[in-house]
C-alpha positions as CSV (number, residue, x, y, z in Angstrom):
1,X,0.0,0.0,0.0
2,X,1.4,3.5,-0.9
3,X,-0.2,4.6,2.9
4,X,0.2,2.9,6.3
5,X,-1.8,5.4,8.4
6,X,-5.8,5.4,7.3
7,X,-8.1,8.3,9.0
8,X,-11.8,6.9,9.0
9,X,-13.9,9.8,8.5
10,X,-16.9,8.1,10.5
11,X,-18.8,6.0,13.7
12,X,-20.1,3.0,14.1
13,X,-20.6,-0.4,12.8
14,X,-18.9,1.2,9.4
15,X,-16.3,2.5,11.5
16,X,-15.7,-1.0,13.5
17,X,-15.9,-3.1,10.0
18,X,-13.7,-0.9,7.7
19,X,-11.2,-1.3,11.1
20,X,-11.5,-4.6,10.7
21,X,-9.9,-5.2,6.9
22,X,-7.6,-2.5,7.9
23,X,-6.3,-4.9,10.6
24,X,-5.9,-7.8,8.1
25,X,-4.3,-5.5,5.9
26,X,-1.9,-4.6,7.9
27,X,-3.1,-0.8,8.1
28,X,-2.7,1.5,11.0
29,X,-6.2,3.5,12.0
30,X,-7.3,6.0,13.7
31,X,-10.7,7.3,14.6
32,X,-12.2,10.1,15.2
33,X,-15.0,10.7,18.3
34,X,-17.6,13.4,19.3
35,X,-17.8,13.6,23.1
36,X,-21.3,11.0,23.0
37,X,-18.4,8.8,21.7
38,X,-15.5,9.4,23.8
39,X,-15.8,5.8,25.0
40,X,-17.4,4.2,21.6
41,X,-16.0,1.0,20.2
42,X,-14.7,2.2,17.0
43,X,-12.3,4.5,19.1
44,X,-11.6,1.4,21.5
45,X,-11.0,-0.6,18.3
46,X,-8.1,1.6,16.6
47,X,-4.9,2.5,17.1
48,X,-5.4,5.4,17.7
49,X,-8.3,8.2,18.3
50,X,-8.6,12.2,17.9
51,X,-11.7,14.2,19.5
52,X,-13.5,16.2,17.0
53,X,-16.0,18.2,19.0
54,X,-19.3,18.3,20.6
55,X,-21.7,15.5,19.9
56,X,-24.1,16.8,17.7
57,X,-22.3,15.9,13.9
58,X,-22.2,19.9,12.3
59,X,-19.8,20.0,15.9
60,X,-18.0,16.6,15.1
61,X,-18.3,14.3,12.4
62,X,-19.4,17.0,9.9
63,X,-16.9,19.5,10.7
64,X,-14.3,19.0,7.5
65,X,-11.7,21.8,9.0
66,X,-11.5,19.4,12.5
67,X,-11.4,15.9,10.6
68,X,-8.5,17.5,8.0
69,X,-6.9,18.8,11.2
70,X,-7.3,15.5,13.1
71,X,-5.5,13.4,10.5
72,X,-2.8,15.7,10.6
73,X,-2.4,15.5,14.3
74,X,-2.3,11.8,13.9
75,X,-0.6,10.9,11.3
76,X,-2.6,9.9,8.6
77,X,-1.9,10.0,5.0
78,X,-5.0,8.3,3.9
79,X,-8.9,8.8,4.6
80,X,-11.9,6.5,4.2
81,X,-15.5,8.1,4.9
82,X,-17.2,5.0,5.5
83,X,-21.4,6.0,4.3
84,X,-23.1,9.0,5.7
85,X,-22.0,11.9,7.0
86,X,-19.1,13.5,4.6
87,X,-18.8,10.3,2.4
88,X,-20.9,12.0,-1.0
89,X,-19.6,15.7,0.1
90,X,-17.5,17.2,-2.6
91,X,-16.1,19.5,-1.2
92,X,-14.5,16.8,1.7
93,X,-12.4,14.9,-1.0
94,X,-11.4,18.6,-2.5
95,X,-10.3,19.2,1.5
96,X,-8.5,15.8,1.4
97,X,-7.0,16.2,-1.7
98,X,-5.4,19.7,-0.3
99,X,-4.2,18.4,2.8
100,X,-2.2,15.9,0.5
101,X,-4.4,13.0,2.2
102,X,-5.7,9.7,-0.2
103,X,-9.3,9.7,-0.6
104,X,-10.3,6.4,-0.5
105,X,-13.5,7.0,-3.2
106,X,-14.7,8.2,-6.2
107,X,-13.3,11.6,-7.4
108,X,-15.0,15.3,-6.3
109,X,-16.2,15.6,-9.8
110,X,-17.3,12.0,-9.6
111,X,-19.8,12.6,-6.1
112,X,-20.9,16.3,-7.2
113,X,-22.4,14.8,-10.3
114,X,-24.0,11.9,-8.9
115,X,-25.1,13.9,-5.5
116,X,-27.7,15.9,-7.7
117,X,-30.4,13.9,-8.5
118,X,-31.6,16.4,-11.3
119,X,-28.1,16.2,-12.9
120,X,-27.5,12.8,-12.4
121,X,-30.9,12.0,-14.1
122,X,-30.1,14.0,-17.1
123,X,-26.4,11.9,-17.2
124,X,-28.2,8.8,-17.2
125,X,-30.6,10.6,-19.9
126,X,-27.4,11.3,-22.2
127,X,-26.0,8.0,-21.5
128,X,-29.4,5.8,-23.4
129,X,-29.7,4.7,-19.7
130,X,-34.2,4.9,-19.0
131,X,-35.2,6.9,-15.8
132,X,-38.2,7.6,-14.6
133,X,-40.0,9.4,-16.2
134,X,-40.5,13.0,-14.3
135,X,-39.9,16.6,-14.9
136,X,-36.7,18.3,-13.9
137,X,-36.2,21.6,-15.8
138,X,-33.7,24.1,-13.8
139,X,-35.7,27.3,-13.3
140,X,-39.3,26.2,-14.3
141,X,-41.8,27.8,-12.6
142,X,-45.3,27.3,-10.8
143,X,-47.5,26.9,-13.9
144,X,-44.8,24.5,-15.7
145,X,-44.7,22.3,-12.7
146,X,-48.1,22.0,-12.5
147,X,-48.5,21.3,-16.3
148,X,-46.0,18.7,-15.9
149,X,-47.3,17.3,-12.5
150,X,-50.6,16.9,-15.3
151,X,-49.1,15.3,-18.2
152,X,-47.0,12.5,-15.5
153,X,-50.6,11.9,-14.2
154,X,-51.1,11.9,-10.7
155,X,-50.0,10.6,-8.1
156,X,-46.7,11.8,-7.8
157,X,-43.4,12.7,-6.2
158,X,-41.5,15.9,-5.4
159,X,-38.3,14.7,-4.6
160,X,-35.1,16.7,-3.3
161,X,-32.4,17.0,-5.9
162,X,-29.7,16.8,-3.0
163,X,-29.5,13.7,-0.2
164,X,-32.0,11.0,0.2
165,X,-33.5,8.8,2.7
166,X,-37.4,9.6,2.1
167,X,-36.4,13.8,3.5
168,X,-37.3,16.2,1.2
169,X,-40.1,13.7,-0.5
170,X,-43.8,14.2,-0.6
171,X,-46.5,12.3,-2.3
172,X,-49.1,13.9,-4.3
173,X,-52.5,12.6,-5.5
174,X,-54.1,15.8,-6.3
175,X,-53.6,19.1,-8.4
176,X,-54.5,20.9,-5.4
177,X,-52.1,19.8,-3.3
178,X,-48.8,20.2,-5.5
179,X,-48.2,23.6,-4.1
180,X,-48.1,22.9,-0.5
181,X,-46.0,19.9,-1.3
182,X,-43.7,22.1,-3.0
183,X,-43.6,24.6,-0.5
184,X,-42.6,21.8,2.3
185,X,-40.4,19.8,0.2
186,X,-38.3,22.7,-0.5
187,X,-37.9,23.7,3.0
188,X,-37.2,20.4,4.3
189,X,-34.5,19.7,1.6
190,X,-33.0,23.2,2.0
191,X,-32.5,22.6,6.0
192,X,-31.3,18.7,5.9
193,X,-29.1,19.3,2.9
194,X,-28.5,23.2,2.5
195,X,-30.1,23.0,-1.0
196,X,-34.2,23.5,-1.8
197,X,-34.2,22.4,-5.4
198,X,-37.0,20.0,-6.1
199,X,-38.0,17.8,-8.8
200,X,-40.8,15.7,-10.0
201,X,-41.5,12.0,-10.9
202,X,-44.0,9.6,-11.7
203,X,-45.0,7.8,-9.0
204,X,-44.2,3.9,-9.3
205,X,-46.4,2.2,-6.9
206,X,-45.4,-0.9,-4.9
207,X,-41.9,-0.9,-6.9
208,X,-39.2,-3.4,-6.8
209,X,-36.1,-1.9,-5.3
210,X,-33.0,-3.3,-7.0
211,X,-29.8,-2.2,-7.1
212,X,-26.3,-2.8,-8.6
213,X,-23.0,-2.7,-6.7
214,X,-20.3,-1.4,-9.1
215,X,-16.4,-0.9,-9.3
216,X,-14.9,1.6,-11.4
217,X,-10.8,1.9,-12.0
218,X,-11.1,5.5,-13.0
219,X,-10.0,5.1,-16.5
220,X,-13.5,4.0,-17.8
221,X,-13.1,0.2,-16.9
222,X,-16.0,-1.3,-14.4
223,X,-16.6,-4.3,-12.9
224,X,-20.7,-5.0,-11.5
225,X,-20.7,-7.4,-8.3
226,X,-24.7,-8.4,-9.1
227,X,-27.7,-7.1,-7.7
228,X,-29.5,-6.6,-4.4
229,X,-32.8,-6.2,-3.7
230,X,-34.0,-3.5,-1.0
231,X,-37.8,-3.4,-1.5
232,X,-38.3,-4.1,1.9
233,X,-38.8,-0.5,3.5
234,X,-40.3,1.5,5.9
235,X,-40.6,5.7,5.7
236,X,-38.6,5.0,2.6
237,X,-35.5,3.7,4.7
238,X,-34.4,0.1,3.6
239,X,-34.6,-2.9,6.3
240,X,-34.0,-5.8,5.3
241,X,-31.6,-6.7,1.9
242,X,-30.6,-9.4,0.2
243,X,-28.7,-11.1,-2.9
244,X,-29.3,-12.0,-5.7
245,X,-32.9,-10.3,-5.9
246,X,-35.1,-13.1,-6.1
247,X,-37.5,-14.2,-8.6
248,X,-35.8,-11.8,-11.0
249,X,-35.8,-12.6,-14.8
250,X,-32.4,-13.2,-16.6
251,X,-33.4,-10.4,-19.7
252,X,-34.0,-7.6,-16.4
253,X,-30.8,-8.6,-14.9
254,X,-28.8,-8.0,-18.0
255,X,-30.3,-4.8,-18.6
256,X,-29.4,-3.7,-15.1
257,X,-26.4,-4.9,-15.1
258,X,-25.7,-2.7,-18.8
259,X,-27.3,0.0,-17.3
260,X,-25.5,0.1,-14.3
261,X,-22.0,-0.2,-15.7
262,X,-22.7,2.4,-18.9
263,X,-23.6,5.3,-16.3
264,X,-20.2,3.9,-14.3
265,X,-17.9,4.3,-17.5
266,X,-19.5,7.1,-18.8
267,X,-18.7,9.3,-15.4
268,X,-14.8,7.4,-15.5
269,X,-15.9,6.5,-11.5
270,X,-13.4,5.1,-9.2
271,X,-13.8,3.2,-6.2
272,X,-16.9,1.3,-4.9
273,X,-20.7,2.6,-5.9
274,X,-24.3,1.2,-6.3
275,X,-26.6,2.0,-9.5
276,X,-30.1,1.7,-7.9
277,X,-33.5,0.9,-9.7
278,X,-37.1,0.8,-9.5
279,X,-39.2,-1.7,-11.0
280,X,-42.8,-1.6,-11.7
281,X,-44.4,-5.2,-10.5
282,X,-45.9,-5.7,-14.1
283,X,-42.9,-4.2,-16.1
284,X,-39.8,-5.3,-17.6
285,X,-38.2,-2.0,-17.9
286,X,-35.6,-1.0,-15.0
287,X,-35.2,2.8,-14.4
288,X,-32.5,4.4,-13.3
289,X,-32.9,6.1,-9.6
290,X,-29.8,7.6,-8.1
291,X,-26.2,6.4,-8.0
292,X,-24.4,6.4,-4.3
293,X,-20.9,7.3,-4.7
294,X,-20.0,5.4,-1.4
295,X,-20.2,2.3,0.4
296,X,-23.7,0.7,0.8
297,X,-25.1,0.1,4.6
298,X,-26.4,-3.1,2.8
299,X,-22.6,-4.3,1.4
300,X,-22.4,-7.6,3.0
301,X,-24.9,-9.4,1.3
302,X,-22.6,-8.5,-1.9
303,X,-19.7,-9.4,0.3
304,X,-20.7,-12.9,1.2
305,X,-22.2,-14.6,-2.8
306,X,-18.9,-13.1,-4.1
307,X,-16.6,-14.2,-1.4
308,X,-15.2,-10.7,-1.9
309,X,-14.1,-8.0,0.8
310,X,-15.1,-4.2,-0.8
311,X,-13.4,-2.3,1.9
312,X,-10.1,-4.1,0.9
313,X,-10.9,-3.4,-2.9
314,X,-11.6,0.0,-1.9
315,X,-8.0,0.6,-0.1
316,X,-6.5,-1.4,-3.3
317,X,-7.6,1.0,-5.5
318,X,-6.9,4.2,-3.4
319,X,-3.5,2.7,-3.3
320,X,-3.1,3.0,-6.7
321,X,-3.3,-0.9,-7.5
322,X,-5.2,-2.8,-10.1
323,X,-8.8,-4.6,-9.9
324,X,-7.8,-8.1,-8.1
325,X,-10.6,-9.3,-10.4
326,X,-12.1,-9.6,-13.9
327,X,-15.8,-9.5,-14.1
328,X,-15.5,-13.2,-15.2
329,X,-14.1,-14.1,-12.1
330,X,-17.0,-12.1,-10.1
331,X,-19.6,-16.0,-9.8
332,X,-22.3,-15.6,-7.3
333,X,-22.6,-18.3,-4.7
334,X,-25.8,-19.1,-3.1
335,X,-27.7,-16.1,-1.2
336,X,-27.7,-13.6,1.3
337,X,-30.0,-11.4,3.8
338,X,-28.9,-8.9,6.1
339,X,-31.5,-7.3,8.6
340,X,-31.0,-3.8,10.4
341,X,-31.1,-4.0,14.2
342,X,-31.8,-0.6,14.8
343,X,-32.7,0.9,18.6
344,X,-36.6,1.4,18.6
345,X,-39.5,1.6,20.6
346,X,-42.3,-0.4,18.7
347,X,-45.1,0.4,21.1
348,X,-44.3,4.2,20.5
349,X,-44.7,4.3,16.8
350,X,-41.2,2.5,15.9
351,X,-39.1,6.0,17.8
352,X,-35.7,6.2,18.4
353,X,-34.6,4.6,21.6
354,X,-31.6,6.1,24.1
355,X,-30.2,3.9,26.5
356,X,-27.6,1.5,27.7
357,X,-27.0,-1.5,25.7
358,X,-26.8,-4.8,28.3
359,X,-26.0,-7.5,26.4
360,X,-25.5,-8.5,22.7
361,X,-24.6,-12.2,21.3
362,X,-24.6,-12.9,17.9
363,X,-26.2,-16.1,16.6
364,X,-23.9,-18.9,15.9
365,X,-23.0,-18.7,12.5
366,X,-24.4,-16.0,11.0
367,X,-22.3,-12.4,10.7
368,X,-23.0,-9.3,12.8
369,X,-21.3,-6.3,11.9
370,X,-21.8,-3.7,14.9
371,X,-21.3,-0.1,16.3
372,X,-22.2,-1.3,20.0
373,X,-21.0,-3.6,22.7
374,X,-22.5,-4.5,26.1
375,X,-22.2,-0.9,28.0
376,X,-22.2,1.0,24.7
377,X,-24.2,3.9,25.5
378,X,-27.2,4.8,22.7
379,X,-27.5,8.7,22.2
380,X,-30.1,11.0,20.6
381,X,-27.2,12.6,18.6
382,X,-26.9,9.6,15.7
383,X,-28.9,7.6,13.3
384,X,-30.6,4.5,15.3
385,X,-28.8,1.6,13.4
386,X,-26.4,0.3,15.9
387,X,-25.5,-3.3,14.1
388,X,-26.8,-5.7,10.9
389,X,-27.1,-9.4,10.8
390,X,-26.0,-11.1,7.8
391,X,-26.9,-14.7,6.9
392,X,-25.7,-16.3,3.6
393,X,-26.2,-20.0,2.5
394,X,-26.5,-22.2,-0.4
């Protein structure tokens, strides 16, 4: 490896795992902590750990200045951002690239494109790849939108250009609602990710969630690692994954996997990234969604039919080395599902839950990638997936 030192930019089960092949690699790490975390596993897992700041994450874990300044106060000469947080931020990998630091991910350009949904869309568009179909004109106003929201045929979504996870997203079955969904839409999406543009699209109902794990070398060259399927969800957050997607014909698996690798090439990505797609129950025609120019929560399900590690293909290639790999060589084996454990309350409507954790065992056999530990304390500060369960068999 052409670095020995590896910052990880993050907390958490990502944090714990990527320390993990960074161990078998022979890879020094060190972590980085809020004050909630002060006594979190990651930072009793590495070698070594920095304090960013406060708890909440614009203090700590999104503060680029402290994380730039942390890996120079320890040492390291490479950073990995794990998913969340600053892992699709531009303007994080231009900050790494400054401090002379090895981003291990897809390049600035790469993430800025694919981090607008509206520009990634019209990418895909260019590229003969299908989306769905929507309207996404820069600058259109009230009347357009409407007149578009008419011709798509309601229902429909308005959907944030910028971040994910179901903010920013309203459903509309009626003319007369569009504006208010506008209105609220664009405010949510400005406060969770500092930009209010909005777009449109057809509502698919009851869709099959599928997506395609890439690798790209940089140069135009990408390898696909199969499919997933993630149409197990609730608030539009995934639960439960798994791989290959069942019941899924041959002809739709080609075109996403042709799909998925032309929008890969086309941007000359680098590093690891999923192509996701909805499918309409009765249809045989795979539309492009978004592209996530990072690591997937769900990896491990990809991890275990292709016997590969993607956090080690991932420090490869920011190293500078070639794909271990031809896509030849990439043969599922048998099938995978990973559940979230997340900390809830079910009789209060499914709500965050704070607390101590007591215990935790994991099943005999089966894989458990996790954040926590008994006496791991849960705080209000982070997202409320503390671990995932991964099963994989014949």
């Amino acid at each position: 490896m052409s670095f020995d030192t590896i910052l990880i930019a993050n907390r958490g089960e990502i944090a714990c795992r990527i320390i993990t092949t960074c161990r078998r690699l022979g890879l020094k790490t060190l972590a980085v902590f809020s004050d909630a975390d002060a006594g979190a596993l990651h930072v009793r897992m590495a070698d070594n750990a920095i304090r960013l700041g406060p708890a909440p994450a614009k203090q700590s874990y999104l503060n680029i200045p402290a994380v730039i300044a942390a890996a120079r106060e320890g040492g390291a000469d490479a950073v990995h951002p794990g998913y969340g947080f600053l892992s699709e931020n531009p303007a994080f990998v231009q900050a790494c690239e400054a401090a002379g630091l090895i981003f291990a991910g897809p390049s600035a350009q790469a993430v800025a494109a694919m981090g607008s949904k509206v520009e990634a869309r019209r990418i895909a568009r260019a590229a003969g790849v299908p989306v769905v179909p929507g309207f996404d004109a820069a600058g259109a106003d009230a009347a357009a939108i409407a007149a578009a929201a008419e011709q798509l045929g309601f229902p429909v979504l308005v959907k944030a250009s910028a971040g994910g996870g179901g903010r920013g997203m309203r459903r509309v079955d009626r003319a007369d609602d569009l504006a208010s969904a506008l209105t609220s839409a664009r405010a949510e999406a400005g406060t969770a990710f500092g930009d209010a543009t909005v777009f449109l699209e057809k509502l698919i109902d009851n869709p099959r969630h599928i997506e395609v794990q890439v690798f790209g070398d940089g140069q135009g060259g990408a390898l696909h690692f199969h499919e997933r399927d993630c149409s197990v969800q609730r608030n539009h957050q995934k639960i439960i994954e798994e791989a290959p997607a069942p019941n899924l014909p041959d002809a739709i698996r080609t075109q996403l996997f042709d799909h998925a690798l032309t929008l890969t090439r086309t941007i000359r990505y680098a590093g690891a990234g999923t192509v996701e797609f909805i499918l309409g129950r009765e249809s045989d025609v795979p539309f492009f969604l978004e592209m996530n120019t990072r690591l997937q929560v769900e990896h491990p399900v990809t991890e275990a039919i292709c016997g590969v590690d993607l956090v080690e293909w991932q420090l490869r290639q920011a190293a500078g080395l070639p794909l271990p790999l031809t896509q030849g060589q990439i043969m599922p084996r048998g099938h995978a599902i990973e559940v979230r454990l997340n900390a809830e309350r079910p009789d209060q409507g499914f709500i965050p839950a704070t607390g101590q954790v007591i215990d935790l065992v994991a099943p005999r056999g089966l894989r458990l990638d996790t954040g926590v530990a008994p006496g791991s304390e849960i705080s209000v500060h982070y997202d409320s997936m503390i671990a995932k369960l991964i099963a994989h068999g014949p």
